[in-house]
N, C-alpha and C positions, 0 to 999 in steps of 0.2 A: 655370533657366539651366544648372546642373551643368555638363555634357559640352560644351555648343556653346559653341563659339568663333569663330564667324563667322555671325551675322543681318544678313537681306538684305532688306530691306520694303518694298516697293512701288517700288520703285527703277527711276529713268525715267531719259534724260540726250537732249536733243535739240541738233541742232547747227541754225545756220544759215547759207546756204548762198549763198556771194556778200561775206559779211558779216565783214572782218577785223579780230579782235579785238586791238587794238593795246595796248600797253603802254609808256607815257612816263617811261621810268626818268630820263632828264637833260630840266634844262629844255629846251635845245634841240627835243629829240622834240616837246616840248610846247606849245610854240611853234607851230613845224612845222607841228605838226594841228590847232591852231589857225586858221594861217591858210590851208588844204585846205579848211579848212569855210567860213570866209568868199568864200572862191571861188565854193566851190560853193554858195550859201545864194540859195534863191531858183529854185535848178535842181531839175528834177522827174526824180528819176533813172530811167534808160534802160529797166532791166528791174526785174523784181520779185524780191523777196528769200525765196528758197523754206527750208524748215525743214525734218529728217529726225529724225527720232528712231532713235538707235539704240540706244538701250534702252529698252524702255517697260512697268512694271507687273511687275518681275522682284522675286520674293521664294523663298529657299531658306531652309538653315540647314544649319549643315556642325559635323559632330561631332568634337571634339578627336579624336586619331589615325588619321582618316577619311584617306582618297586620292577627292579627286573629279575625274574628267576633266569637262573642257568642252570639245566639239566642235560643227560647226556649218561651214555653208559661209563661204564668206569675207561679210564686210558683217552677219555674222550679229548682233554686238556681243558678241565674247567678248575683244578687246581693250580694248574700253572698260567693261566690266567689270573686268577686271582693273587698269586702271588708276585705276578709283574706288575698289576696296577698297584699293589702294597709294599713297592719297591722292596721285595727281600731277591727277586730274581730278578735278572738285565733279559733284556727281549733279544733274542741273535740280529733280526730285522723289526723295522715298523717304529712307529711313534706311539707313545699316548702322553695325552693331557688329561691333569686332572686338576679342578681349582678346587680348594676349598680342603679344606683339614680331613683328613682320611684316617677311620677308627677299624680295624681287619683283627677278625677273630676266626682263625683258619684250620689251625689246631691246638690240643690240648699241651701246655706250655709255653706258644707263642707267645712272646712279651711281656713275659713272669721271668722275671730271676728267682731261682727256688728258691736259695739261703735267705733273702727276704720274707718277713712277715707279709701279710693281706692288706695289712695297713698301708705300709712301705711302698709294696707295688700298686697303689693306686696311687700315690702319690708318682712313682715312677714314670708308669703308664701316662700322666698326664705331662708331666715334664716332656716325653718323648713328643707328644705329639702339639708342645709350645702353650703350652696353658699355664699360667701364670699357678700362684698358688693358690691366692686367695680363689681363682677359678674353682680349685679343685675344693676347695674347704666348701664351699659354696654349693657342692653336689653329693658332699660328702656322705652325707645321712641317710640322701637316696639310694646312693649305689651299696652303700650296706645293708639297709631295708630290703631293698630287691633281692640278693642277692643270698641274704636268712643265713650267712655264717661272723653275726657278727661273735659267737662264743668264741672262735676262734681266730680274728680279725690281729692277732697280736701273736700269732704262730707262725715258723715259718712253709711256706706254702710248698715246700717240700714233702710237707707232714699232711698236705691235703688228699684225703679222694678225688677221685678224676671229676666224681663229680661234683662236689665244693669249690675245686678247680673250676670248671666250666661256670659255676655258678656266679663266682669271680669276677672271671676274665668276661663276661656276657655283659655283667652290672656296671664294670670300667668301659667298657667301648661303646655300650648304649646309651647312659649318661652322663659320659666329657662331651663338652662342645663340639661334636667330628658333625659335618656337613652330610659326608659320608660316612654308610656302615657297611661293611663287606664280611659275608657268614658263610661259613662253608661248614660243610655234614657235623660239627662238630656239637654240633646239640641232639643231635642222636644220642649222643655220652649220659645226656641227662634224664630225668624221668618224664611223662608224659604230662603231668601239672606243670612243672617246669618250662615245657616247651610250647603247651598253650602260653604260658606266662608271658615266655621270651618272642613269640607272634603277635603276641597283643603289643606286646612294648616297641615291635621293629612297625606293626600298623600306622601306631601313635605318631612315631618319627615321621611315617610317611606324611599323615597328615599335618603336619605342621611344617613342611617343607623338607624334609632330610629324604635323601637319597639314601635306597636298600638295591646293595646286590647280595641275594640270596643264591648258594649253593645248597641242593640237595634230593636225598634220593625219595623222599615220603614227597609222593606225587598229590599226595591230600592237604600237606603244610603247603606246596606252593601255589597250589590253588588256590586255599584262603587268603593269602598273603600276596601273590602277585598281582598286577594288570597284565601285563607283560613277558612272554616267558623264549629265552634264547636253547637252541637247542644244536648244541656242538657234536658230531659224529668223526672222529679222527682226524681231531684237532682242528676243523673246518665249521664255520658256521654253520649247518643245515636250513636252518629259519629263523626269522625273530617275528612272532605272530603273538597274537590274542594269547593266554596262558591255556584258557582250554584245546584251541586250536593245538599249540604247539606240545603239549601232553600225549595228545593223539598221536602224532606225527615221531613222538620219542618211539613209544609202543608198538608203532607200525615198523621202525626201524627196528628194533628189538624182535619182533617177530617175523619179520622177512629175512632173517640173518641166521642159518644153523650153525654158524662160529661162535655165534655170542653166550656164553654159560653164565647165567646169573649167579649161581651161587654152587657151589657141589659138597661133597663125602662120599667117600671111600666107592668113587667109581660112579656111582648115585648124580646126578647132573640136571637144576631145573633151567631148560633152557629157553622160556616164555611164558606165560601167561598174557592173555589175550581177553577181553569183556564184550559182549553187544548186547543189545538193548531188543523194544520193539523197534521193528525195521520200517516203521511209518513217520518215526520222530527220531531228532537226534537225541533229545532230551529224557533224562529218567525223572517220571513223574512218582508219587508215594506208591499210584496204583502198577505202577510198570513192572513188565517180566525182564527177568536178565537170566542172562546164562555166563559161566567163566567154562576158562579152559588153561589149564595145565599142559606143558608140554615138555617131556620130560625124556634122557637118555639116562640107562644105567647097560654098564660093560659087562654083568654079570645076572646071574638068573636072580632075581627077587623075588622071595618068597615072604607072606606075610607082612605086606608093607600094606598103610592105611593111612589116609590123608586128612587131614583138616581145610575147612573151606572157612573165611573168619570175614569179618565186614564191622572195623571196629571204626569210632567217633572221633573226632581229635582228642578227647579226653583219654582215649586210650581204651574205655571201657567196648567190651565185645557186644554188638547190637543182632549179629546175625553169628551162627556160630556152630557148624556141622561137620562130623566126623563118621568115615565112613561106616568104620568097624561098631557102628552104634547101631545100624543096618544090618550086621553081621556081614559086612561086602570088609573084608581082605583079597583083594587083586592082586594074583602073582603075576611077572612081568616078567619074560624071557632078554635076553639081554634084545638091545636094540632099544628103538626109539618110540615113544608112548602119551598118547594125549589123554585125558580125562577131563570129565565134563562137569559141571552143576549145573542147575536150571533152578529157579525161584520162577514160581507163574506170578508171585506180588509180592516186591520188595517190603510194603508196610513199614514203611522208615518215613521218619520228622524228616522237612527238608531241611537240608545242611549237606557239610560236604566230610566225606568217610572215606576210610581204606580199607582196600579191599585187597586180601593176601591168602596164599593155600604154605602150608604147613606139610612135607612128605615124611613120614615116621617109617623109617628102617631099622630092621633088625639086625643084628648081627654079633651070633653069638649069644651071650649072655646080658649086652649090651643096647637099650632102643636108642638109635642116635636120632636125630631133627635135622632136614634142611630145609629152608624157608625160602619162596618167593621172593619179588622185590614187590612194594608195595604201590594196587593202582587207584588215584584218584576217583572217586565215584561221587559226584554233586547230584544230591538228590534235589528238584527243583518245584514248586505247586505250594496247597494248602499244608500246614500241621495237620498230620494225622494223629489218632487216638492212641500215643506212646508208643514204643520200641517194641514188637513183637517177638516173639518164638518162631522166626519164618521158615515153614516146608522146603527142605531141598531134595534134590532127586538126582543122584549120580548117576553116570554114566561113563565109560571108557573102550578105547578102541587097542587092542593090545598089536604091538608088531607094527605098527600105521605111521609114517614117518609124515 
């Protein structure tokens, strides 16, 4: 046992689908569906009741002051994982173990009571998870420090923005005594200082022994943050390798799949984006060429649509940052399926590690709408170069080319 702190064993969890799972707190309810069923009793219902598994046959083990990421396209089952090791879901099949005090911040109102003040529910928060009081008095200062809503620390958190909220609930689960911390996408909610903030502080844990499992879709946050990255494809482990390795290996699946739609509007559908480097190194050096690629369906003729190319810092700030129609290039795109290119002959980037995201700007009507990318990891690696440039890009695109 020694080091692991978290087994995961055969662990399945299936939903079913049509099928609502009702809960008769007062007699009334109970009644109620009682007599639903007598109604219906005797009637052959309409359609059939289908079953999805989204996890099925998932077994790790995660080493006390480990950082592991878990990514995965959406559906993948990295929420409902999360949520079984946070005991809020029962697993259909499988075990897990987990020793040691577990802090899960998964979504925005997870273990807030709203009619409570901020005050209130950190005191709450720690009650829940067995910490005495004087614990909490003991951490008190910090997590409202952190945290920068102490003006409203005596409101109830009903009354908070989503993202005061997050700010919150981030400050309670990072600083009560939890062994473990378990994050899902939900610091996406907050601003980009924010979320370096909240990287640095799940780092800190790491080093001092706490265990991170981190959920999410900024393939740049897990990069800095992990060692370790798990990479679930319909509901199945695919790999747990190196974080850069298994990054890769997300992208390749995401790319090899004309099912998967990252993101759409109105008919409009980006369904990959893809990066390579020079083809003699794995590695992007300051002096290195890169090229992306866009790969995109729309159902209808697109007329006057212009893209963004962006390559922004953990800070958020845009380091590289090109738009077509700056070119005078407006690509109209006959319905069907459409890739698009950039190329940089020299990134000229400080190393560190950045994202990298295209931006498609549709028309329509009176109206320009935006659909976005998902965002890809790029670790720039060598000497500090001489600051952030203005880097030359050069588009290109292949219309009709599936």
């Amino acid at each position: 046992m020694g080091d692991i702190v978290i087994r995961v064993e055969s662990l399945s969890k299936k939903y079913s689908l049509g099928i609502l799972q009702n809960r008769h707190d007062m007699l009334r309810d109970h009644l109620s569906h009682i007599a639903k069923k007598m109604i219906q009793w005797g009637h052959r219902p309409s359609c059939k009741n289908d079953t999805i598994w989204a996890l099925r046959d998932v077994s790790f083990e995660v080493k006390k002051g480990g950082v592991l990421g878990i990514i995965g396209r959406n559906g993948s089952g990295k929420s409902t994982l999360l949520k079984i090791l946070s005991r809020i879901t029962e697993p259909t099949k499988g075990r897990v173990e987990v020793h040691g005090r577990l802090g899960s911040l998964l979504e925005v109102g997870t273990g807030f009571n709203p009619e409570l003040t901020g005050r209130e529910n950190i005191y709450l928060n720690g009650a829940i998870l067995g910490m005495k009081k004087a614990e909490i008095d003991r951490k008190f200062d910090e997590i409202v420090a952190f945290s920068e809503v102490e003006k409203f620390l005596d409101t109830p958190v009903k009354r908070y923005s989503s993202g005061m909220y997050v700010r919150l609930a981030f400050a309670v689960a990072a600083h009560l005594e939890t062994e473990i911390l378990v994050v899902d996408e939900v610091l996406a909610v907050g601003d980009a200082a924010f979320q370096k903030k909240c990287l640095g502080r799940m780092g800190t844990l790491a080093k001092k022994g706490r265990t991170v499992l981190f959920v999410s879709h900024n393939m740049a946050a897990v990069q800095a943050l992990c060692d370790l990255a798990m990479v679930l494809d319909g509901g199945s482990i695919d790999t747990i390798c190196p974080v850069g390795r298994a990054i890769r290996r997300h992208h390749d699946l995401l790319s090899n799949s004309d099912n998967i739609v990252l993101s759409e509007i109105r008919g409009v559908k980006v369904i990959s984006i893809t990066i390579e480097s020079d083809p003699t190194t794995s590695d992007y050096g300051p002096d290195s060429p890169l090229a992306a690629e866009i790969k995109l369906y729309t159902q209808y003729y697109l007329r006057d649509a212009y893209l963004n190319f962006v390559i922004e810092n953990l800070e958020g700030q845009y380091v590289v940052h090109s738009r077509t129609d700056q070119f005078g290039l407006r690509p109209n795109f006959a319905p069907g399926t459409h890739r698009v290119r950039v190329e940089i002959p020299r990134l000229s980037l400080r190393a560190g590690v950045y994202s990298l995201w295209f931006r498609l700007y549709v028309n329509s009507g009176e109206v320009t709408e935006m659909v976005d990318s998902e965002r890809i990891a790029l670790e720039v690696k060598g000497p500090q170069v001489g600051g952030m440039l203005d880097v030359p890009c050069h588009w290109s695109w292949m219309e009709g080319k599936s």
